[in-house]
C-alpha positions, -999 to 999 in steps of 0.1 A, spaced: -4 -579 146 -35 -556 146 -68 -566 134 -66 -551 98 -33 -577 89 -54 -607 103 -87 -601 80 -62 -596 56 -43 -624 61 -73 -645 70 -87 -635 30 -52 -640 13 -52 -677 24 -86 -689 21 -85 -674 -13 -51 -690 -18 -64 -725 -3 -96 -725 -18 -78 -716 -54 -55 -740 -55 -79 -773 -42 -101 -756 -66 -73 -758 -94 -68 -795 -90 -102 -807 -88 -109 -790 -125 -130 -764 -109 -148 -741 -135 -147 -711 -114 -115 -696 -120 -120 -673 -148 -97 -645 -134 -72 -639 -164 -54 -658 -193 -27 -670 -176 -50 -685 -147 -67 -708 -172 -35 -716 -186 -24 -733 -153 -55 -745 -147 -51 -767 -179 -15 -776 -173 -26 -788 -136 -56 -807 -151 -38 -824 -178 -6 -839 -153 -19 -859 -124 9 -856 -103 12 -817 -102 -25 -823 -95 -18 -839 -66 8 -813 -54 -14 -786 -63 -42 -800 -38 -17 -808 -14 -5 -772 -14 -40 -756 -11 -47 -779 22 -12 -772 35 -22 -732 29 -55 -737 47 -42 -758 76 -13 -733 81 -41 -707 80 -62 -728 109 -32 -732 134 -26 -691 131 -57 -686 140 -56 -716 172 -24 -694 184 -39 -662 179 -71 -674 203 -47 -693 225 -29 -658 225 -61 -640 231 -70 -668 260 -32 -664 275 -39 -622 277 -69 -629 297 -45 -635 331 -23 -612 346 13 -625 357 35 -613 387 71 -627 389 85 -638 428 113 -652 437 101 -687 438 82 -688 403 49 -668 385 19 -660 397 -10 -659 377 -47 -637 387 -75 -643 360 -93 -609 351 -126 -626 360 -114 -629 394 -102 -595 396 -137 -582 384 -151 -605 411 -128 -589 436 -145 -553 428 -180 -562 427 -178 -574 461 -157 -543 471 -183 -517 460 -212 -542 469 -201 -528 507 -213 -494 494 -250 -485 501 -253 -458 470 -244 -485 444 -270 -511 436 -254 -522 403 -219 -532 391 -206 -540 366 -169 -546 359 -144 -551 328 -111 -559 333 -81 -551 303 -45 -564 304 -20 -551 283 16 -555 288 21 -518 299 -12 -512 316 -43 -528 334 -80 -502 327 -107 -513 346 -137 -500 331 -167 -497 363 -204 -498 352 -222 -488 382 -256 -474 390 -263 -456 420 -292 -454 440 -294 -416 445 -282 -387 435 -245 -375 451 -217 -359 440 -198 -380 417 -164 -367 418 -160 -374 452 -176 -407 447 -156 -414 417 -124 -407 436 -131 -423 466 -141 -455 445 -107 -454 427 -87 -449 455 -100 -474 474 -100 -502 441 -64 -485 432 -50 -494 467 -66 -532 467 -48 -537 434 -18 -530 440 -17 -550 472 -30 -575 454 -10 -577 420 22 -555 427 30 -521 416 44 -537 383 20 -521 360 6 -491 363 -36 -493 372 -64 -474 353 -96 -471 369 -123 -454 347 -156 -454 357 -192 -449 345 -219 -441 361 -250 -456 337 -282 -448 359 -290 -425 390 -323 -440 403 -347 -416 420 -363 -426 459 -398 -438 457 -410 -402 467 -390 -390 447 -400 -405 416 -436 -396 428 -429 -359 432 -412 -362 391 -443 -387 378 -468 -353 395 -449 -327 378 -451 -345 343 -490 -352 343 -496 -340 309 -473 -363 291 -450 -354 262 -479 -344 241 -494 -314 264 -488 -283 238 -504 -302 204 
């Protein structure tokens, strides 16, 4: 299910739940329509469908709680990656896998910040690199030299099952000291200099 049929789903029942206990406990909310206060006084007046009225709206709302436990234990169960051997399933959590290429591009001198995020889905697995360099260099060779490398670890790692994405961002390219000096010289004026 996408996210759209679960808010909507989500509303349906609470309103269904809520409606229903409402209902039985005599409630003087429900003003919708007619027909609605109708019920409402049929419920109100015979104990028994009273009961089954409230019983209904719990069920509604406890039906409603346990689809959303499986859809977080769903959620929880897409945040591994499983490889099939021979002798049973392996299973790599994404965290270590993000783990895995921080300390790969830690080994590179140009990169002083990393940050990874790992996605599973049953056709693909997109890594999505943060990183910010510590000088200024060409970035296509560094961007393909950076997925080659993290492409060939993951696949000896997980398998050539699924097919890898690496995308990857650069966020900041920090100036040398000097550098920065020379820029901070050649911007004296401030931002302000022709007013």
């Amino acid at each position: 299910m996408n996210f759209i049929s679960i808010i909507i789903y989500v509303i349906i029942s609470l309103a269904v739940g809520i409606g229903l206990i409402g209902i039985s406990l005599n409630v003087e909310y429900l003003d919708i329509t007619t027909y609605l206060i109708y019920l409402k006084t049929a419920i109100a007046q015979n104990l028994p469908l009273r009961i089954v009225t409230f019983l209904t709206g719990a069920l509604v709302i406890l039906i409603f709680l346990r689809f959303i436990q499986k859809g977080m234990m769903r959620y929880r169960r897409e945040k591994t990656i499983k490889t099939e051997t021979d002798e049973g399933f392996i299973s790599v959590t994404l965290t270590a896998i993000e783990d895995m290429i921080k300390k790969t591009l830690a080994k590179e001198d140009i990169i002083f910040h990393i940050k990874p995020k790992i996605f599973a889905t049953r056709r693909e697995i997109v890594s999505n690199i943060k990183i910010a360099l510590k000088e200024a260099v060409n970035l296509k060779e560094l961007a393909e030299n950076i997925q080659a490398k993290l492409r060939e670890q993951l696949h000896a790692i997980l398998g050539d099952e699924k097919p890898l994405k690496i995308n990857i961002e650069v966020k900041k390219i920090a100036f040398s000291k000097k550098e920065a000096e020379d820029f901070e010289e050649e911007d004296e004026e401030g931002p302000l200099r022709n007013y």
